[in-house]
C-alpha positions as CSV (number, residue, x, y, z in Angstrom):
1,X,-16.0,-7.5,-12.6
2,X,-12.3,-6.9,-11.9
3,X,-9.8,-9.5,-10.9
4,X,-7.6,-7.9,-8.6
5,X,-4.5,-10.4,-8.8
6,X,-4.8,-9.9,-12.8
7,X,-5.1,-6.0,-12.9
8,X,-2.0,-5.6,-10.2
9,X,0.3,-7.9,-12.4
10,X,-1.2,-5.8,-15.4
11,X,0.1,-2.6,-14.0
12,X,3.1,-3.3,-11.7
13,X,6.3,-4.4,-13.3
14,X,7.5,-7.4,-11.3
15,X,11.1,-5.3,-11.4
16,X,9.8,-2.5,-9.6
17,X,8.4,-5.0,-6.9
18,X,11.3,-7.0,-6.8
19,X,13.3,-3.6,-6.2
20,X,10.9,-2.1,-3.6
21,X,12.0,-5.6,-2.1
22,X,15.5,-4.7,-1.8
23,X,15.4,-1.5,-1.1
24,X,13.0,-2.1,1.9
25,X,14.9,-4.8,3.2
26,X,18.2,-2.8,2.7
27,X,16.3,0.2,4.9
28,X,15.5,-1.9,8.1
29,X,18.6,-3.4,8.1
30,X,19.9,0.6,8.2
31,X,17.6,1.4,10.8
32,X,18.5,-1.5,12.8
33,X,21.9,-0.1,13.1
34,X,21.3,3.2,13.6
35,X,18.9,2.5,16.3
36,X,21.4,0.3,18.2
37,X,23.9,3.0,18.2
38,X,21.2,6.0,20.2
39,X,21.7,6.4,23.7
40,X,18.8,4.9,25.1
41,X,17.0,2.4,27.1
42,X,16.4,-0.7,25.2
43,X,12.5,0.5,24.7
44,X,13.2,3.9,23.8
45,X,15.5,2.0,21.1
46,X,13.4,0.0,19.6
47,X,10.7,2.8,19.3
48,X,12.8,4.6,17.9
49,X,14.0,2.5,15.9
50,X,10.7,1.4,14.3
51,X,9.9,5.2,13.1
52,X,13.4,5.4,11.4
53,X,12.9,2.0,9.6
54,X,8.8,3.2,8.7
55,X,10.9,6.6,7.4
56,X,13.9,5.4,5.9
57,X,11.3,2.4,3.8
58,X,8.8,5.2,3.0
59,X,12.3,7.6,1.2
60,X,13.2,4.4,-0.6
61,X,10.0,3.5,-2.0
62,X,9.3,6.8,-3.3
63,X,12.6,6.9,-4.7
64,X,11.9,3.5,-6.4
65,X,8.2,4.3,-7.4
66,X,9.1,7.4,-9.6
67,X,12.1,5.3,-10.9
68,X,9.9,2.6,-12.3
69,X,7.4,5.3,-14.1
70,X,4.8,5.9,-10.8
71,X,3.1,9.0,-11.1
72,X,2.9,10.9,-7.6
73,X,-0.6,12.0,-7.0
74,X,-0.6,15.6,-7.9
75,X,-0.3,18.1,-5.0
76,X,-1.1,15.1,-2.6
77,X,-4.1,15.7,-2.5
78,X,-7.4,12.9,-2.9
79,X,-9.7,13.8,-5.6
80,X,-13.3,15.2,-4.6
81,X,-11.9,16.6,-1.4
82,X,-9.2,18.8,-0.2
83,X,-8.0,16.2,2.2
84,X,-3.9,16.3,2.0
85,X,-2.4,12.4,1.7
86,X,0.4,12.7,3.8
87,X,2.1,9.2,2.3
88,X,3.4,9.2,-1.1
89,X,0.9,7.3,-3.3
90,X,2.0,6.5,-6.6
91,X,-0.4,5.9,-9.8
92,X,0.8,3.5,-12.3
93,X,-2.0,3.0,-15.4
94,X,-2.6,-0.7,-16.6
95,X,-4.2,-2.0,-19.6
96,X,-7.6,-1.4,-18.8
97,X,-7.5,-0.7,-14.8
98,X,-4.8,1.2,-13.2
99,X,-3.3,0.9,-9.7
100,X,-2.7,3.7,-7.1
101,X,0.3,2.3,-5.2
102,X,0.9,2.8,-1.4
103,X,3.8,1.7,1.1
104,X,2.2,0.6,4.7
105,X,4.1,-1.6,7.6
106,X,2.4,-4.6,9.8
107,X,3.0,-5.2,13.4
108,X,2.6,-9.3,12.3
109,X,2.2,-10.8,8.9
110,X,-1.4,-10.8,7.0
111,X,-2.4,-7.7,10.2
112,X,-3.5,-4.7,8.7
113,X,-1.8,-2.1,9.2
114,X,-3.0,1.2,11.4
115,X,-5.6,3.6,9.8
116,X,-4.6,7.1,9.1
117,X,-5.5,10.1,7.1
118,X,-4.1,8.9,4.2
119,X,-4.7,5.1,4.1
120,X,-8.7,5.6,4.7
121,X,-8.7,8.5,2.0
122,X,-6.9,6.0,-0.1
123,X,-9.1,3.0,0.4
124,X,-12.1,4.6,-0.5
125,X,-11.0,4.8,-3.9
126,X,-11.9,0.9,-3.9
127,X,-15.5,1.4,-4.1
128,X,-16.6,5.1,-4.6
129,X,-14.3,6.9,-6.8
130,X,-16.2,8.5,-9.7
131,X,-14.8,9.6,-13.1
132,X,-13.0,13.4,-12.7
133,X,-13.0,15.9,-15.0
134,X,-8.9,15.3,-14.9
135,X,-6.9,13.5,-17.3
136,X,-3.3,12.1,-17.4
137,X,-1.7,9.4,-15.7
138,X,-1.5,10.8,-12.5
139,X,-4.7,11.0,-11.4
140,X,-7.2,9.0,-10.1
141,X,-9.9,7.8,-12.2
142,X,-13.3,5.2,-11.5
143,X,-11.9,2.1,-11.5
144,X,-8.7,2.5,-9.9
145,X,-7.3,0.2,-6.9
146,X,-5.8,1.2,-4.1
147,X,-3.2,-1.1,-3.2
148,X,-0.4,-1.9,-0.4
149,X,3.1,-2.8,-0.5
150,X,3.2,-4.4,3.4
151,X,6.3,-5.1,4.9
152,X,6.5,-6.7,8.4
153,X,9.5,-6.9,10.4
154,X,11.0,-10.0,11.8
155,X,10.5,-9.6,15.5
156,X,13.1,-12.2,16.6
157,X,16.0,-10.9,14.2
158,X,16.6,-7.4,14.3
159,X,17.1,-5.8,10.9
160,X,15.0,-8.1,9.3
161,X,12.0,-8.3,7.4
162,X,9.3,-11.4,8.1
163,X,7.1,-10.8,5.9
164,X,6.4,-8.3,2.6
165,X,3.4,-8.7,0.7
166,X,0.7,-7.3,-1.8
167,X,-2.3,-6.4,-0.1
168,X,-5.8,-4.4,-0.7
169,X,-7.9,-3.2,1.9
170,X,-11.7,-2.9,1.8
171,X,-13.2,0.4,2.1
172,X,-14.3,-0.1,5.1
173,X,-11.1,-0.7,6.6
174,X,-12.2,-4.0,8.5
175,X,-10.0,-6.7,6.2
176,X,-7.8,-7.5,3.5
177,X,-10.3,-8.3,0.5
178,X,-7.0,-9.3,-1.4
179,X,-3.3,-10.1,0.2
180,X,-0.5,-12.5,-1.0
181,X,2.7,-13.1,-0.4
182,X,5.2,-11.3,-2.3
183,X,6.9,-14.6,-3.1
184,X,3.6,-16.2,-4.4
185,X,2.1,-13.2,-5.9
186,X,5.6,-12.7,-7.9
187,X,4.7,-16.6,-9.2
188,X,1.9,-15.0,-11.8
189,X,4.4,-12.9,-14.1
190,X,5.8,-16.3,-14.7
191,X,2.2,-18.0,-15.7
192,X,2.4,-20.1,-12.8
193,X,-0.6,-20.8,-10.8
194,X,-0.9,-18.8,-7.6
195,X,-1.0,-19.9,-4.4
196,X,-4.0,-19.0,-2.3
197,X,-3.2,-17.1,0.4
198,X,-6.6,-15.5,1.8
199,X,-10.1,-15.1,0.4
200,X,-10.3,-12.5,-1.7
201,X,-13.7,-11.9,-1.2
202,X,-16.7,-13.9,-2.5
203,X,-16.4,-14.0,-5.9
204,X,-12.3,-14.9,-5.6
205,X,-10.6,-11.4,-6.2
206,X,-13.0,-10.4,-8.0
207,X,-15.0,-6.6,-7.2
208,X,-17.6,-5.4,-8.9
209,X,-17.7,-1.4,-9.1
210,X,-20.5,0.7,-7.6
211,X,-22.3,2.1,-10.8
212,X,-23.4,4.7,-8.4
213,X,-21.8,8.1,-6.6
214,X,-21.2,7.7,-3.1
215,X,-21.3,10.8,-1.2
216,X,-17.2,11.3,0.2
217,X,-16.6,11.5,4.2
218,X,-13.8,12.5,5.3
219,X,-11.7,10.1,7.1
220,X,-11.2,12.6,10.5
221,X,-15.0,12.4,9.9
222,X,-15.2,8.9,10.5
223,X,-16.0,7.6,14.2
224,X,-13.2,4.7,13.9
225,X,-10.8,6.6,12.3
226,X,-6.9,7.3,13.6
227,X,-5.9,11.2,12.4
228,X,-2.3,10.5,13.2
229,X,0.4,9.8,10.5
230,X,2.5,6.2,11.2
């Protein structure tokens, strides 16, 4: 069994969260401008202001991730298929289970965020990723977790951020089977108890691993599933 709060702390360094933090905040707040500036209606505005806050947050954190020892998936590309991850996912080994890390926004805190190509290619890793004939720290292996940095943006102060938390996604891409505050979450570097902030599934953040291959579908495969980028 794996405890999901334990193997995050494990593999993240709470300095790399607390700089995504900044970074991300300091990004909307960019985006905010720069979209008030464009000579639009205020609709067209704020559209376009939400793609260059999702683009300018997605720069930062890759800039952070690699800063803080995050290994870039090779090639983007998943392994067991030759479905290209259009997001920059980052791999960062733990102790004994290793975390691939992924940037996403929410329309509203604890909503999960849109399914694309590369978010459903990335949550299957939760359940069915099998051991590779690759080695090194940068690629995936069996008992990785995919897992979300989720920002949400403060709909009645522009610039500002509501919400950013730590979140992972079941494979089926229904629910969060894991998601906490990044406040509360930040709580466990320091020993103290967390704060329950959703169930984590039944057995309290805890997933077992299929012993078993499960045959890969492709996510444009997938009746439910949303081909387009964010």
């Amino acid at each position: 069994m794996i405890d999901i709060r334990k193997a995050i702390l494990a593999a993240l360094k709470k300095e790399l969260l607390l700089d995504l933090e900044d970074q991300l905040r300091a990004a909307a707040l960019e985006a905010s401008r720069a979209g008030a500036a464009l000579p639009m209606n205020p609709k067209r505005r704020r559209e376009a202001e939400g793609q260059i806050r999702f683009r300018l947050q997605e720069e930062r954190y890759e800039e952070v991730v690699q800063q803080h020892g995050g290994h870039l998936l090779p090639d983007g590309v998943m392994w067991g298929t030759d479905l290209k991850v259009f997001q920059p996912f980052a791999r960062f080994p733990g102790p004994d289970t290793a975390i691939i890390l992924g940037f996403a926004s929410m329309s509203e805190p604890r909503k999960i965020p849109p399914k694309n190509q590369s978010r459903a290619a990335g949550v299957t890793l939760n359940v069915s990723l099998q051991a590779s004939l690759f080695d090194g720290d940068d690629c995936p292996k069996a008992t990785d977790i995919f897992v979300l940095f989720l920002t949400a943006r403060d709909r009645r102060q522009a610039g500002m951020i509501e919400e950013i938390a730590i979140g992972v996604i079941g494979a089926d891409y229904k629910d969060f089977i894991f998601y906490a505050s990044l406040d509360d979450f930040i709580q466990g570097y320091e020993g103290k108890p967390a704060v329950p902030d959703a169930p984590d599934g039944p057995d309290g953040a805890k997933v077992k691993l299929r012993p078993t291959r499960k045959r890969f579908v492709a996510p444009e495969e997938q009746p439910d599933t949303e081909v387009g980028e964010e």
